[in-house]
C-alpha positions in Angstrom: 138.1 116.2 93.1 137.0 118.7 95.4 135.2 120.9 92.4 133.2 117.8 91.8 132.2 117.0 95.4 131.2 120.9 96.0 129.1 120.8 93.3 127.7 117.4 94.2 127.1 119.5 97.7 125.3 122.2 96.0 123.0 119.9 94.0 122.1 118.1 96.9 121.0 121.4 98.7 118.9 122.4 95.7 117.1 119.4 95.9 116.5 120.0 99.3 115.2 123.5 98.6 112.9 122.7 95.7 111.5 119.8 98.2 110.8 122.7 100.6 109.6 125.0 97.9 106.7 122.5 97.3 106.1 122.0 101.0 105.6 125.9 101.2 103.4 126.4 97.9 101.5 123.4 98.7 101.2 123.9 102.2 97.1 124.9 101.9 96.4 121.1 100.3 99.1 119.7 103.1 97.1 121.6 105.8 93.5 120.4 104.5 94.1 116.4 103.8 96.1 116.5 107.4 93.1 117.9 109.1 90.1 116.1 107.0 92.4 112.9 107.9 93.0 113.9 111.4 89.8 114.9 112.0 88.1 112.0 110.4 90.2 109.6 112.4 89.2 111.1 115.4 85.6 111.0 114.8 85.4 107.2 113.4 87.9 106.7 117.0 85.2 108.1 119.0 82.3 106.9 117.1 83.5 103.2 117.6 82.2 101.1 120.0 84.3 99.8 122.4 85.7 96.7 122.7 87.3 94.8 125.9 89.6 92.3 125.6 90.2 89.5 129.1 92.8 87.0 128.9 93.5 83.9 130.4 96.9 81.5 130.5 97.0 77.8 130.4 100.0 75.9 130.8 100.2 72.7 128.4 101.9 69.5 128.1 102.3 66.3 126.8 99.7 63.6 127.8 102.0 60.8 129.5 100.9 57.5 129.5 102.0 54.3 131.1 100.1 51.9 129.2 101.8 52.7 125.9 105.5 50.9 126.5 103.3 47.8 127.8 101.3 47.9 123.8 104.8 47.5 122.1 104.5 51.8 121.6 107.0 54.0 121.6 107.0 56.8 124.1 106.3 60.2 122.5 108.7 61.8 125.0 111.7 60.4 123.0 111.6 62.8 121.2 111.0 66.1 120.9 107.8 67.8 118.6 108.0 71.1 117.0 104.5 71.1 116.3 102.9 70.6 119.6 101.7 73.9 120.7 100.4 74.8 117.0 98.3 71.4 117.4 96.9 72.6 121.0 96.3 75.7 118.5 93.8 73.8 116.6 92.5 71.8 119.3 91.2 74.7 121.3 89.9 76.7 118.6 87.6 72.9 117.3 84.6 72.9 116.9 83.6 70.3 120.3 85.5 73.2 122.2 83.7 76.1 120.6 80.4 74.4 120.9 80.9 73.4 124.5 82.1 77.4 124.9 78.8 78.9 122.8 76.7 76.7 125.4 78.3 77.5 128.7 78.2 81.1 127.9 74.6 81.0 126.2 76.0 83.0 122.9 73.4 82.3 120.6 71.1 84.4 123.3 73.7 87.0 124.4 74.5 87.7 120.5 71.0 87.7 119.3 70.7 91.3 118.9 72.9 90.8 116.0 70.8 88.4 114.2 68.0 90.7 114.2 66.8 89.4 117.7 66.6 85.8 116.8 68.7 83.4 119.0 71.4 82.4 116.3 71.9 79.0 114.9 75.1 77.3 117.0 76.8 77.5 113.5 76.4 81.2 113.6 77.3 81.6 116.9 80.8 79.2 116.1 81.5 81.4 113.4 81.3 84.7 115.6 83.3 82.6 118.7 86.0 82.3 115.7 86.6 85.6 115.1 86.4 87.3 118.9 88.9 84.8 120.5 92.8 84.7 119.5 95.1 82.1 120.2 98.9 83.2 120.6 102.1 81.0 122.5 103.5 83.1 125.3 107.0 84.0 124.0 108.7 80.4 123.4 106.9 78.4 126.5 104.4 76.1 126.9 102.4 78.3 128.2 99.1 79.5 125.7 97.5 82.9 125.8 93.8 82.8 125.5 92.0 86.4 124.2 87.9 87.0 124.2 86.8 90.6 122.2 83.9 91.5 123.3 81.7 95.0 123.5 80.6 93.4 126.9 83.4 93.5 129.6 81.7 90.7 131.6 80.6 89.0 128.1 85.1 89.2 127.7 85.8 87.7 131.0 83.3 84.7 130.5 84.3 83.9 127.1 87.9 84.0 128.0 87.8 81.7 131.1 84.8 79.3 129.4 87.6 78.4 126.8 90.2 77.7 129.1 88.4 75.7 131.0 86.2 73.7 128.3 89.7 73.1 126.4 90.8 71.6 129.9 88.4 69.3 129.9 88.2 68.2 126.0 92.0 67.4 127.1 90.8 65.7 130.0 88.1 63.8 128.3 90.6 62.5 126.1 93.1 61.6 128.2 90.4 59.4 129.9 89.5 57.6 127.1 93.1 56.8 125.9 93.4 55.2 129.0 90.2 53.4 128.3 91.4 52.3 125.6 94.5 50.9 126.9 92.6 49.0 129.2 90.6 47.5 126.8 93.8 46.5 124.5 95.4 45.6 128.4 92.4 43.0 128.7 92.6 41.9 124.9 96.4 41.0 125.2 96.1 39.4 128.7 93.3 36.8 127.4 95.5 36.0 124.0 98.3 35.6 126.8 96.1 33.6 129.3 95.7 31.1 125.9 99.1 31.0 125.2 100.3 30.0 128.7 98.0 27.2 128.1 99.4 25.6 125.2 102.8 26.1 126.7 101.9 24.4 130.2 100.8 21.5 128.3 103.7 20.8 125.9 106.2 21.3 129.5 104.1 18.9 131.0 104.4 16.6 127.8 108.2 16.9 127.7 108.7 16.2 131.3 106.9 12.5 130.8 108.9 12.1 127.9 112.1 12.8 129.4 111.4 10.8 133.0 111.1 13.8 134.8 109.8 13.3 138.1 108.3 15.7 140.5 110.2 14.2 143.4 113.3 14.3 141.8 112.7 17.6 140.4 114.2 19.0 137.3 117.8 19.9 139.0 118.4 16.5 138.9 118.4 16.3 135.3 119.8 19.7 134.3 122.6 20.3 136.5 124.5 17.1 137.8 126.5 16.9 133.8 127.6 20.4 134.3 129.2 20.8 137.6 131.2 17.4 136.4 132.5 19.3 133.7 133.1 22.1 134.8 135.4 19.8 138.3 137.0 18.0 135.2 138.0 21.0 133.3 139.6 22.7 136.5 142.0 19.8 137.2 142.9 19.9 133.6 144.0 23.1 133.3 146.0 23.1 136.8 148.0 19.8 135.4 148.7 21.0 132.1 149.4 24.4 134.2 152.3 22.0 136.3 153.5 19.8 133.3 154.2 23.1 131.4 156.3 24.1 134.3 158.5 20.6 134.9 159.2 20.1 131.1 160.7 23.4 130.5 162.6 23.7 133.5 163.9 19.9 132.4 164.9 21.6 129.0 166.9 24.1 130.3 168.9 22.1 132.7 169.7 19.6 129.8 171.1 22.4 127.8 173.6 23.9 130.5 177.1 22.7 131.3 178.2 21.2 134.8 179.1 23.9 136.9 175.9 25.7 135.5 173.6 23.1 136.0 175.0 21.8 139.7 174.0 25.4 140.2 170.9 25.9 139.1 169.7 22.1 140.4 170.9 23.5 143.8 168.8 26.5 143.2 166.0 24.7 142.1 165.5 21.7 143.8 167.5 22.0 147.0 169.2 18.5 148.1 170.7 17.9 151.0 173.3 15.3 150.1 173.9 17.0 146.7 174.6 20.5 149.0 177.0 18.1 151.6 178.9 16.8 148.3 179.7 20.3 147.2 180.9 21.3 150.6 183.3 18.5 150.8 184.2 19.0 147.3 185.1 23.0 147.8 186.5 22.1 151.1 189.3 19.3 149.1 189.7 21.7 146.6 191.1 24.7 148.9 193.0 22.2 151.3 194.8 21.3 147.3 195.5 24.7 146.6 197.1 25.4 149.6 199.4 22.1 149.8 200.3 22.4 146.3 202.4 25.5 146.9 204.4 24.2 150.4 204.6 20.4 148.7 204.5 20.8 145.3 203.0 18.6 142.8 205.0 15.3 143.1 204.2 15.2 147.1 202.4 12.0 148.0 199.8 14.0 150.3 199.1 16.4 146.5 198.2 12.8 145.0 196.5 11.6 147.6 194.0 14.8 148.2 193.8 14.6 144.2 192.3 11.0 144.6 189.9 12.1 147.3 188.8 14.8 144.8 188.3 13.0 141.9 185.9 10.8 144.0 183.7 13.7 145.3 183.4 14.7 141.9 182.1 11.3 140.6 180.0 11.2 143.5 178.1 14.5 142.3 177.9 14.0 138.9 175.7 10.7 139.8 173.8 12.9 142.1 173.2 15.2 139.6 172.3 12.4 137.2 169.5 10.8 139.9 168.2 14.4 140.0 167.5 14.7 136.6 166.1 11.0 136.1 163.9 11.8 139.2 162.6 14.8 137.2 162.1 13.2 134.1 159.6 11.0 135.7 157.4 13.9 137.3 157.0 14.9 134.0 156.3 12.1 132.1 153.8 11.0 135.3 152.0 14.7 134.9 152.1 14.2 131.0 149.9 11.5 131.9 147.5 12.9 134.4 146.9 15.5 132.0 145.6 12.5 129.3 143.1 11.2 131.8 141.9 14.2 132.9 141.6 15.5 128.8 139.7 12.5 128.4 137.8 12.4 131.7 136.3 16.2 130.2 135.6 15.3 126.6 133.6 11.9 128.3 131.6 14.6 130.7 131.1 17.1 128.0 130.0 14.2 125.8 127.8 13.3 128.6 126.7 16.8 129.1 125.6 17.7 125.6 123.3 14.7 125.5 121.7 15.7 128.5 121.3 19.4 126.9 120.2 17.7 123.4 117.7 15.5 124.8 116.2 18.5 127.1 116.6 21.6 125.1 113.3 21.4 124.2 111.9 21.2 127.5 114.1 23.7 129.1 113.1 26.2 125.9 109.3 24.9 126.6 109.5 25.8 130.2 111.5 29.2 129.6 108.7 30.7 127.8 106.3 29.4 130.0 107.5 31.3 133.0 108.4 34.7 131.1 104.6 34.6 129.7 103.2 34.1 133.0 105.4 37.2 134.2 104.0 39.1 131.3 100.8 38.4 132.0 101.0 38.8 135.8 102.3 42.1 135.1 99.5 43.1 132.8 97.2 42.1 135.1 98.7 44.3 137.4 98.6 47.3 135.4 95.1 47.2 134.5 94.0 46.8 137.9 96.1 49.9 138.5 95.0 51.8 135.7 91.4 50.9 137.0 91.5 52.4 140.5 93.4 55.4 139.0 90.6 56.0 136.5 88.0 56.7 139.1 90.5 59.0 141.5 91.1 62.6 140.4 94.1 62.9 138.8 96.4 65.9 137.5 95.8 67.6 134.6 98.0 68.0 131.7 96.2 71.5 131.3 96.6 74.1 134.1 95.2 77.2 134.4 97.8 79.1 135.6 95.8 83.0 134.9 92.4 83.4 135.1 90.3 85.2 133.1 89.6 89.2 135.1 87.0 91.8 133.7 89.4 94.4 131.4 90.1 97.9 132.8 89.9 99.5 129.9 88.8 98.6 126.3 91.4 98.0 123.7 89.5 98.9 120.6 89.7 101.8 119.5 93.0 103.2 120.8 92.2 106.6 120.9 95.9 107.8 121.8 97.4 105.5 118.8 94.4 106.3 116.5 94.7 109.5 116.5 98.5 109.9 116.0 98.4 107.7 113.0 95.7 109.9 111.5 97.8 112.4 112.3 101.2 110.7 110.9 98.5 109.3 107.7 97.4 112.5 107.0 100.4 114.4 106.8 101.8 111.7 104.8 99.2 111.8 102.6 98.9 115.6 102.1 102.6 116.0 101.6 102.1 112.6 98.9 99.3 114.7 97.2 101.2 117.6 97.2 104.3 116.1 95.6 102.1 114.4 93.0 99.6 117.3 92.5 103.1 119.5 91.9 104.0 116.0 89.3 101.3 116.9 87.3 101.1 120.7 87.5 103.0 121.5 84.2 102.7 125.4 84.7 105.3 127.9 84.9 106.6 127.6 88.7 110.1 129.0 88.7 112.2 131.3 86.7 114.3 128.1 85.5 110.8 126.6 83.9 110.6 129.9 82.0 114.5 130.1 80.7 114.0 126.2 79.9 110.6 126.2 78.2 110.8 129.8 76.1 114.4 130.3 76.1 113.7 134.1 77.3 114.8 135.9 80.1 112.8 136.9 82.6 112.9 140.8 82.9 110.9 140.6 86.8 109.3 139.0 89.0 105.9 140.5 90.4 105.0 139.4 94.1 101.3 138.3 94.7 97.9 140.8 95.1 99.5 143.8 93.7 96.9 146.4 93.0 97.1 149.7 91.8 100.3 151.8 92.6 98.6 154.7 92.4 96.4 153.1 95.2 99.1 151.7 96.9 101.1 155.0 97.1 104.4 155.4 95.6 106.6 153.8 98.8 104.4 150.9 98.0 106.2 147.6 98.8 105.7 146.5 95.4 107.0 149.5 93.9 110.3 148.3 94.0 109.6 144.8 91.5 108.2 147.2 88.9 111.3 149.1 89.1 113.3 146.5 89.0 111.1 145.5 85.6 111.7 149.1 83.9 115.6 149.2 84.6 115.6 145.3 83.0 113.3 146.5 80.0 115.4 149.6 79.5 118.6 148.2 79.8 118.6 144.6 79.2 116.1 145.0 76.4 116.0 147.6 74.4 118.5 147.6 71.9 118.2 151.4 70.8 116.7 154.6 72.0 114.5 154.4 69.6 112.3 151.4 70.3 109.9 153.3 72.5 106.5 151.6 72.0 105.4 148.6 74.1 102.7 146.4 74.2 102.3 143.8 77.1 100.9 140.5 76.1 99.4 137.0 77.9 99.0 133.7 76.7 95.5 133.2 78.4 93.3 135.3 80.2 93.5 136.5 84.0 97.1 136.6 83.9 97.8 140.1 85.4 99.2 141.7 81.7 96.6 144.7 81.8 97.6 145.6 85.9 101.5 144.9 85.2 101.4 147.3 82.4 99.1 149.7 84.1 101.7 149.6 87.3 104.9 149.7 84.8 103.3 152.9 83.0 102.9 154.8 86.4 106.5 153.6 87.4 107.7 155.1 84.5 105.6 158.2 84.7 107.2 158.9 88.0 110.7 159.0 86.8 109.8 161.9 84.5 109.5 160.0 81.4 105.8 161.2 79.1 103.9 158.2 79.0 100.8 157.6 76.7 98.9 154.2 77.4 96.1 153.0 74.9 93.6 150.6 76.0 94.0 148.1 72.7 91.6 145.2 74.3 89.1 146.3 71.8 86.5 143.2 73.3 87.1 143.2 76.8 88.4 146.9 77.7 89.5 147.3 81.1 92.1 149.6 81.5 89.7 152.8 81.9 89.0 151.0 85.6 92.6 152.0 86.3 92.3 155.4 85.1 88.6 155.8 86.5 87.4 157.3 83.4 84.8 156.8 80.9 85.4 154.5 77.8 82.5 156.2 75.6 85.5 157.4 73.1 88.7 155.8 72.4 90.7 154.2 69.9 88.2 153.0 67.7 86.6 156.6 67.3 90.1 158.1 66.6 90.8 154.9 63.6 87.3 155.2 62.4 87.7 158.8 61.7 85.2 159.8 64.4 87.2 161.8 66.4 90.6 163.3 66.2 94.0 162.4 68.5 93.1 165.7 70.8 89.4 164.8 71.6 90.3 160.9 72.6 93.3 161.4 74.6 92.6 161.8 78.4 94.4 164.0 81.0 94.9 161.4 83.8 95.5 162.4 87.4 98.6 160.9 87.6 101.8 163.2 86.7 103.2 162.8 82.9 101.1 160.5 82.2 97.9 159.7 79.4 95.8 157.4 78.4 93.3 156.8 75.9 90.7 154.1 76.2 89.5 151.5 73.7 86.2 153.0 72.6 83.0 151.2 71.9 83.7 148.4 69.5 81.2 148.8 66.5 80.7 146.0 63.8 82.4 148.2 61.6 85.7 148.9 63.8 87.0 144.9 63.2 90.1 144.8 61.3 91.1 148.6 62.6 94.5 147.6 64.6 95.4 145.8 61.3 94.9 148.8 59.0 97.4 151.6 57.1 96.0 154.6 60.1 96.9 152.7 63.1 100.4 152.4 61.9 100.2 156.1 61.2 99.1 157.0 64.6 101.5 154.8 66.2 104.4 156.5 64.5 102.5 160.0 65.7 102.3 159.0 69.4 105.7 157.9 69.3 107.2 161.1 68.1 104.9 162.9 70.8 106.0 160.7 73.9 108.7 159.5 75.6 107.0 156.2 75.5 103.8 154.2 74.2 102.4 151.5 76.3 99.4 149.4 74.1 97.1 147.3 76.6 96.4 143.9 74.2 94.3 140.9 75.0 95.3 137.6 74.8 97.4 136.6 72.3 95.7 132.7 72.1 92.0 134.3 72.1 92.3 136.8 69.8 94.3 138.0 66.8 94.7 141.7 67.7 97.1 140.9 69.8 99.2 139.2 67.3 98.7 142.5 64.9 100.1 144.9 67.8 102.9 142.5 68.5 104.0 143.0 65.2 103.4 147.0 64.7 105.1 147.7 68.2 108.7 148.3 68.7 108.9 145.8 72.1 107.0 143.2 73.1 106.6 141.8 77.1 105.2 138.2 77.5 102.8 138.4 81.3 103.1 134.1 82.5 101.0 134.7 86.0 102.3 131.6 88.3 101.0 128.1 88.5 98.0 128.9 86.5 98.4 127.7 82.7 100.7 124.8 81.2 104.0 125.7 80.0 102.9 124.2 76.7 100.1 127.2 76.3 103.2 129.6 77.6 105.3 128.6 74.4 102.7 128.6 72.3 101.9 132.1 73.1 105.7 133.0 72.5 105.5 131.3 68.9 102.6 133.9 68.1 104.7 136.6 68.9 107.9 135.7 67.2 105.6 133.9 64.1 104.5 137.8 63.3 107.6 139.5 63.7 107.2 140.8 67.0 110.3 141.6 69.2 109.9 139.5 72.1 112.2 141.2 74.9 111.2 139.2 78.1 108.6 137.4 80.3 107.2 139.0 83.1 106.5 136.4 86.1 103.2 137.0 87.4 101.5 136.7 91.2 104.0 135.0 92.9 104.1 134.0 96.8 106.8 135.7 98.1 106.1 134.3 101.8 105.0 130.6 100.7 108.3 130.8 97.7 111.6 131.7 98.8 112.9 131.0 95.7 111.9 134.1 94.7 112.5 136.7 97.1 115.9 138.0 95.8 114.2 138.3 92.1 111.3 140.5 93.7 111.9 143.8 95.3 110.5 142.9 98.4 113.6 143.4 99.8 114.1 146.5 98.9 111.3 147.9 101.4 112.7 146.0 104.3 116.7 147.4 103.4 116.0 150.9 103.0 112.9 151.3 105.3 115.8 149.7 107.7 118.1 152.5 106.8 115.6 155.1 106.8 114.9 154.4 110.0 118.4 154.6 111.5 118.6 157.3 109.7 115.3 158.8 111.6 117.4 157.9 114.8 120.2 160.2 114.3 117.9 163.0 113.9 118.5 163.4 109.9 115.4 161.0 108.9 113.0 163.6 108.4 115.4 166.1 106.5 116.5 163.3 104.4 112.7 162.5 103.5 111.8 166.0 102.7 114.9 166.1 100.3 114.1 162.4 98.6 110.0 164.2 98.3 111.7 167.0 96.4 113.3 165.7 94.0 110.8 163.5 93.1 108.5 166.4 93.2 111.3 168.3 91.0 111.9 165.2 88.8 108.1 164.6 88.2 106.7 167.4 88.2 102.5 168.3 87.9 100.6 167.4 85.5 100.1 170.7 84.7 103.2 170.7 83.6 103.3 168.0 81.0 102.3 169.5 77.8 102.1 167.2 74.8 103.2 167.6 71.5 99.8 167.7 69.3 
């Protein structure tokens, strides 16, 4: 788990590196399409003309109108409309707004220049209104923003306010003739009204002869006498039936109780005096019995006689009782029977009454309409009158100006400020985009990876850009230390016997470095003591004798040709242990000489007279003596200068080698950046200047610097040597 997400880490980073790595090799296109953008921005900013901009705010609403409930219309404030303000939209940019705008502001002259100094047609000069004003809603209000662009600050303002205003009154205008025309349709409905009340006044009339009605009488007579009978009748009705229902069920539930209950409850109810005496005398008899009984006892003339008087009061209340109830029987049979007359005393009156209503439902219908027309009319009349005087008085505006129009500060077009950071942000944009796809379709050798991946070869060093001659240079050159580094990989990493002591340097294509990296690795190997013999085998386009600053009059060719021998072509160069011998003039006659039986001889002589052979060849894909030294060599290094060919031609140039036999050792990467590509700085020796010069110079602190130099120049003075001292073996 944590393996994985480290190396998830660590892929991530060398994304982020090889992003950078572009960045820093392309950083010359970055810089130019970032300024030629920047810049260009900045001089179409400033070579714009200017334009204002002035705005003005209207506030809008709803036209209200009064006369549309009177035309049977529903009010459009019922409900809500979505659309509104995207309709005032259209309505202030139409064309009898525009028009009326191109007009008050005389456009057609003030935008002549234009047309070639001809006043423009009012069609033209709609068409340019259209596209210098903008409409826009003011956050989520009714309130409308009105813009004018102009080049003309003053030409802004006027435009800006001549729209506001003109769209006030088209609304205006319109207002004013809806209401015109809901007079009109006011006047047409009160003369179809007008006849109607007409026809109706003459069928009420009609009615009221047919019906007797007369004016001195009036129609109350007629109308509402049946009624008010009715309604008397049906009042007493409902209080009798109201009393009957009371008697008759209080006359029930006496029936059903015994004596004692019902002499009670008749007490209660209908309180009688000589009932209430009766009881009295009764209650009184019956305690005076009670009493007796116990002194006297039953048998006692007095208990018999009291018992008498008893029995008497108690016949006397019973038929007391009895008249009580008869009395009550016939108070309920007597209101049974005002109820019946009054029952039928309502159904005669409501009899009575709905003839009256049948015979004038017609007229009382008739003369209904009559008077609600007249009020319909009457109120019409009213509210054109009204709607007349307000017509001519100055009324509020739907529209309101609530900002006007104000000549602009400062024009809007161009934006310098934003212009020229957007070129700025544009351009770097773009350069880093065309340096990302520029590095898409560069398929060259660009890292040591693209090399290992296309030609399955190691690289043996990495040479940092605009090395020159080491000789030149000095030997604490800088770049010293990445030839160095290439002769300890060729020796060691290499070379798989002592033996394999000739070399030949080789390049796909031409310009690659191959003829200044073997120059440069010959001297670095000279220095270290080692006898060093470079030929110049570039039998066309010689070039090593630059180097060497010598002439090229006799080389190589002499020497295969039989013109001269080894001793007369090989040159004494001024650099210790180390010879050279050019190429020669290249006859008609010398073709076909690296090929032949005596240069295979006389590389097996060099070899047994030096330590080591360096052969300078030309391009292996323009020429086939390449191929032929590749072959008769003992080791063979491929030159691949950076960015410069496709990797395609790089592995093609490989397949030459190996298709002859040649022993292919490494590639040699060629002119690299060391400052724009930090991919490469640990496979360079740059850093080898910076650590030791470092630690040279602490060392120079202490005091011991300069005895420490003198050794380091001795030895290499003892390890080198003169030239003078070199003696070769011929």
């Amino acid at each position: 788990m944590d393996n994985t997400s480290g190396s998830e880490q660590s892929s991530e980073k060398l994304h982020i590196l090889d992003y950078w790595r572009i960045i820093r090799v392309r950083i010359a296109t970055i810089l130019l399409v970032f300024l030629l953008t920047a810049i260009t921005t900045t001089v179409v900013t400033f070579l714009i003309p200017p334009t204002y901009m002035s705005l003005s705010r209207i506030a809008v609403e709803k036209d209200t109108s009064d006369i549309a409930p009177l035309m049977g219309a529903q009010s459009s404030q019922s409900s809500f409309d979505p659309y509104f303000i995207s309709t005032e939209f259209e309505k202030i940019q139409s064309q009898i707004v525009l028009d009326a705008v191109v007009e008050t502001c005389e456009l057609r002259e003030e935008w002549k220049d234009d047309n070639g100094g001809e006043s423009l047609s009012e069609l033209r000069a709609r068409k340019l209104l259209e596209k210098v004003i903008d409409v826009s809603q003011y956050r989520n209000t009714s309130i409308i923003e009105l813009r004018a662009y102009d080049g003309d600050e003053n030409l802004a303002r006027e435009i800006a306010q001549a729209l506001a205003e003109e769209y006030k009154k088209y609304r205006s205008n319109l207002q004013k003739r809806r209401v015109e025309a809901g007079i009109n349709k006011l006047k047409e409905r009160m003369e179809k009204t007008n006849n109607e009340i007409s026809l109706m006044q003459a069928k009420v009339d009609s009615l009221r002869v047919t019906l007797g009605i007369s004016d001195a009488a009036g129609e109350d007579s007629y109308s509402i006498v049946e009624p008010e009978i009715v309604r008397r009748y049906e009042s007493e009705l409902i209080t009798a039936k109201s009393l009957y229902t009371q008697q008759a069920t209080l006359l029930q539930g006496l029936k059903e109780q015994g004596d004692e209950e019902l002499r009670n409850s008749i007490l209660t109810a209908y309180p009688d005096a000589q009932l209430d005496a009766l009881v009295r005398e009764y209650q009184t008899g019956q305690n005076s019995l009670a009493n007796k009984s116990i002194d006297l006892g039953e048998g006692h003339p007095t208990i018999k006689s009291l018992r008498a008087v008893l029995s008497t009061f108690e016949g006397q209340i019973q038929n007391r009782i009895k008249g009580i109830l008869a009395g009550l029987e016939l108070r309920v049979k007597s209101s049974l029977a005002q109820v019946n007359e009054l029952q039928k005393a309502v159904d005669s009156a409501k009899s009575k009454e709905a003839k009256v209503q049948e015979e004038g439902r017609e007229y009382f219908d008739a003369k209904r309409k009559l008077s609600n027309t007249t009020r319909m009319r009457d109120t019409i009349l009213f509210r054109i009158m009204q709607e007349e005087v307000d017509l001519d008085l100055p009324k509020e505006s739907s529209v309101e100006i609530i900002d006007k129009a104000d000549n602009p500060i400062r024009p809007v077009r161009p934006n310098i400020a934003l212009n020229i950071s957007l070129g700025v942000i544009v351009g770097l944009i773009l350069g880093v985009g065309l340096a990302f796809f520029i590095e898409y379709l560069d398929t060259s050798v660009k890292t040591i990876d693209d090399v290992e991946r296309a030609l399955n070869t190691a690289v043996l060093g990495v040479i940092p850009q605009n090395v020159g001659s080491l000789v030149d240079e000095g030997e604490e050159s800088p770049h010293a230390e990445a030839y160095r580094v290439l002769r300890t990989n060729i020796l060691f990493a290499g070379r798989q016997s002592e033996d394999q002591t000739t070399f030949t340097v080789v390049s796909g294509g031409a310009g690659e470095g191959k003829t200044t990296t073997m120059f440069n690795l010959a001297v670095i190997f000279a220095q270290l003591g080692d006898r060093i013999l470079v030929i110049d085998s570039d039998l066309r386009r010689p070039s090593m004798h630059r180097y060497f600053k010598v002439s090229n009059n006799i080389g190589l060719t002499n020497l295969l040709l039989g013109q001269n021998t080894v001793e007369e072509v090989v040159q004494i160069t001024d650099i210790p242990n180390l010879h050279f011998i050019p190429s020669g003039k290249l006859p008609s006659s010398s073709m076909g000489v690296l090929s032949s039986a005596k240069m295979k001889d006389f590389v097996a002589d060099m070899k047994s007279r030096y330590d080591y052979v360096f052969f300078d060849a030309p391009p292996i894909m323009g020429v086939s003596d390449a191929s032929v030294l590749a072959s008769a060599v003992d080791l063979c290094v491929l030159v691949v200068q950076y960015r410069k060919y496709p990797q395609l031609m790089t592995q093609r140039a490989k397949e030459m080698v190996t298709k002859v036999g040649g022993n292919l050792i490494g590639v040699v990467l060629n002119n690299i950046n060391i400052s724009q590509d930090s991919y490469y700085y640990y496979y360079s020796g740059y850093y080898y200047d910076n650590y030791y010069k470092s630690r040279e110079d602490e060392e120079g602190s202490d005091g011991t610097g300069s005895d420490n130099k003198e050794i380091k120049d001795k030895s290499i003075t003892t390890e080198v040597g003169s030239s003078s001292d070199v003696k070769p073996k011929y």
